[in-house]
N, C-alpha and C positions, 0 to 999 in steps of 0.2 A: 504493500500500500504506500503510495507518492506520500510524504510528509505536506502537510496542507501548509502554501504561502502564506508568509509574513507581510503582510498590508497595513502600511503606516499611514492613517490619513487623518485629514485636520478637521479640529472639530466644529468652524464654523459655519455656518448655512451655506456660502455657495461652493462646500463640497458634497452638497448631501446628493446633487443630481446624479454625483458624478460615482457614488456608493450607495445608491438604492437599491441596485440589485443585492448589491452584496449585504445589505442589511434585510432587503422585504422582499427579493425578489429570488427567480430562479438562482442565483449564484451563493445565495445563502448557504451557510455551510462550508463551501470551497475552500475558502478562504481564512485567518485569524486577522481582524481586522482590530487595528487600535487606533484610537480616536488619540489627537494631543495637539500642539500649537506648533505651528509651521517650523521653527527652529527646534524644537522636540524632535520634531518626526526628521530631521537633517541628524540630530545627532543620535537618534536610534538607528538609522539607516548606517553611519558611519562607524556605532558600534557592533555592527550585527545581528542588532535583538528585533529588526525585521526586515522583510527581503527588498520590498519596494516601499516606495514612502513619497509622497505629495510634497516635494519638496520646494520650496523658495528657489527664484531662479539662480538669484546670488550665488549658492551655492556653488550651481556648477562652475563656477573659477577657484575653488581652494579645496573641491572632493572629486574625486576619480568619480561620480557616478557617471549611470548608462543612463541615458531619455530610451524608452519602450514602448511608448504610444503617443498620438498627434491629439492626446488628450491634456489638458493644462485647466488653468487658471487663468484668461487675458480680459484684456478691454480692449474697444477703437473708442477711445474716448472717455467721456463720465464713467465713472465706474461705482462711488459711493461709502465702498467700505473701507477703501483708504484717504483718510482725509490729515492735511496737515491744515491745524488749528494754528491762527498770530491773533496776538494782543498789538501787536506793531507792524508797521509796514514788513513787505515783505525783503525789502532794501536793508533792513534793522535787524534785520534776526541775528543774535547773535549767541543766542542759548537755544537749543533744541532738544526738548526732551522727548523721549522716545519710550515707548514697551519694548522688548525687547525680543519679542516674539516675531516679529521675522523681519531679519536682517534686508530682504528686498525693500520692503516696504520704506525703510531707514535709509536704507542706499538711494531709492528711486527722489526721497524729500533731499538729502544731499544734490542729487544730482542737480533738477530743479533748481536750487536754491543758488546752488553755483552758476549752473549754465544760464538760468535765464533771469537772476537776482543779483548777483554779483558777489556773495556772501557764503562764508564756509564755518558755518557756527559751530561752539562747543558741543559735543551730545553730552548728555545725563541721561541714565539706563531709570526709567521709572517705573512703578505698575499703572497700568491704565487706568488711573484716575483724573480727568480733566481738570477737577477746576486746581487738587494738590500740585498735578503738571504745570498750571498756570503761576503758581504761586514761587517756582523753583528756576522759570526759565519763560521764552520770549515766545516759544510757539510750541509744537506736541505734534507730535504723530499718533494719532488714533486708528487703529484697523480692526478689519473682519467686524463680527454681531455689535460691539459697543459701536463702533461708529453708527451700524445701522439702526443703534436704538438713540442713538443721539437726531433732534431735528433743529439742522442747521438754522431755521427763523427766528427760532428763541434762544440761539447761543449767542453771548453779546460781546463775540468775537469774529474775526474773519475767519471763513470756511472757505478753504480750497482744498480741490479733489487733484488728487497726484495723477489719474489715470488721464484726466483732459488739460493737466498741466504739459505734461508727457506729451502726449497728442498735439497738443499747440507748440511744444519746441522741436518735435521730430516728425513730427507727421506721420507716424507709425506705431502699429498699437501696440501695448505693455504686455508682457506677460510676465505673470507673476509666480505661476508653481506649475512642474513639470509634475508626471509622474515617471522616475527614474528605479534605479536598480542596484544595490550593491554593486562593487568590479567580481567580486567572488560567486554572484550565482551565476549559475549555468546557464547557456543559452536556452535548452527545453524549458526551465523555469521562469526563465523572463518571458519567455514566446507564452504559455500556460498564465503566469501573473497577465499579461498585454490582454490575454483572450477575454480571461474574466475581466477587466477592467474594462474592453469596451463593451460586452456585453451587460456589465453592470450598468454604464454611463447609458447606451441606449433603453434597458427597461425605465430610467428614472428621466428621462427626457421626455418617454411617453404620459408621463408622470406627474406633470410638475405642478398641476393644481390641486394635487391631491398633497404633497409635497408641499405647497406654500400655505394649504392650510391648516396641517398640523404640526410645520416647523414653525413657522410665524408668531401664532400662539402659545406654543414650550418656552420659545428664544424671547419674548416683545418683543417681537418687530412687527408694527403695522404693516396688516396684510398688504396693503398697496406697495407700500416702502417694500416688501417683499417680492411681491409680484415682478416691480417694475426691476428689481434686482437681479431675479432668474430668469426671465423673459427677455431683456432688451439691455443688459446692462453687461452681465458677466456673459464672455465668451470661453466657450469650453473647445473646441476643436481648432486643433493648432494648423494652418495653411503658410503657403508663401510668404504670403504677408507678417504674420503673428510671429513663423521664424526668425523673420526680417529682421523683426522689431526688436527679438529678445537676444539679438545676436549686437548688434547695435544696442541695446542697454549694457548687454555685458563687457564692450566696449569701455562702455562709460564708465564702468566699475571699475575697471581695471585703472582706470586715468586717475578715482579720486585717492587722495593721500589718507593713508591709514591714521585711526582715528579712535584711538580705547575710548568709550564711553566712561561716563565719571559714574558712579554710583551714587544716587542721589534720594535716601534715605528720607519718607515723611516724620518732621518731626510731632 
């Protein structure tokens, strides 16, 4: 008997489409699937406590992983659940506090902030709390469910989204998490991991109103805010273009100057 794959995936809503099967549908079973936050699931994959894993694109410049299917995490545009919050111009920033939960998301606000701001702020490593964020540093990186439970009209701060920041300085869309592979599994198990994954992503695509109204509800996130997230917002199949894009961000990563994050402890 084949020892069942290790599936590392993240636990915010716009991975649910992309593991429905493997949670409600026919691939149930196949698979050991673990839920964790996008830099978790980088460094379970790189210790080998699971085979595949939904990884931040960042990654692929500092880990040997494999990509195993044309299935991701992208945007062409608005995206939503990456947001960089300022109390200040965005000319000003000069403090950046971050969650630490996935390095893309940190990387893509640097980038932004450089290329089309002029500015290469401090980071401080915080936990996703806005307003403690606000009180520590000049703007915040908020992603995945907290952003989308946050509504940008009543924060009495500026809201910019990194995915149509992205988009308006490269004209190409972001991608955020690959689904990749250990260097150590076998090709029969990555080809076996790839099957179930797209056969997972296709039952939960057929899915997704069933899907936005009993993830919506678990997570608050208003249904709409939901809807318009899975439907028109998050791109899941990776093309020409989407490769374009994430090969050209990784570009950029590689340009910006390394950067320890301070740890910056609420008092």
């Amino acid at each position: 008997m084949k020892t069942p794959i290790r599936i590392g995936a993240v636990s915010y809503l716009n991975t649910v489409p992309l593991i429905w099967g493997l949670l409600r549908g026919p691939q149930r079973g196949a698979a050991e699937v673990v839920l964790s936050l996008p830099s978790d699931c980088a460094e379970q994959l790189t210790k080998g406590s699971i085979d595949v894993g939904l990884v931040p694109t960042a990654e692929l410049i500092r880990s040997p992983f494999r990509r195993i299917t044309d299935l991701g995490i992208a945007c062409l545009g608005t995206i939503r659940s990456i947001l960089l919050i300022t109390k200040v111009p965005l000319t000003h920033v000069r403090i950046l506090a971050a969650d630490a939960a996935s390095r893309t998301s940190v990387a893509l606000a640097r980038i932004v902030l450089r290329d089309r701001y002029g500015v290469e702020p401090e980071l401080i490593s915080m936990p996703a709390d806005l307003e403690v964020m606000m009180e520590h540093a000049d703007a915040a990186v908020i992603i995945g469910d907290p952003a989308l439970r946050l509504d940008p009209p009543r924060i009495p701060y500026r809201v910019v989204d990194l995915g149509q920041e992205w988009y308006e300085l490269t004209d190409r869309p972001m991608v955020f998490a690959v689904w990749a592979a250990r260097p150590e599994l076998d090709a029969e198990a990555a080809h076996r991991a790839a099957v179930l994954l797209e056969g997972s992503y296709r039952f939960g695509r057929e899915r997704l109103e069933q899907i936005i109204a009993q993830e919506s509800a678990r997570r608050g996130i208003p249904k709409p805010v939901a809807r318009a997230y899975l439907t028109r917002q998050v791109v899941y199949e990776l093309g020409p273009a989407e490769l374009e894009g994430m090969e050209l961000f990784l570009e950029r990563v590689r340009q910006l100057e390394p950067v320890a994050a301070r740890e910056e402890l609420p008092k």
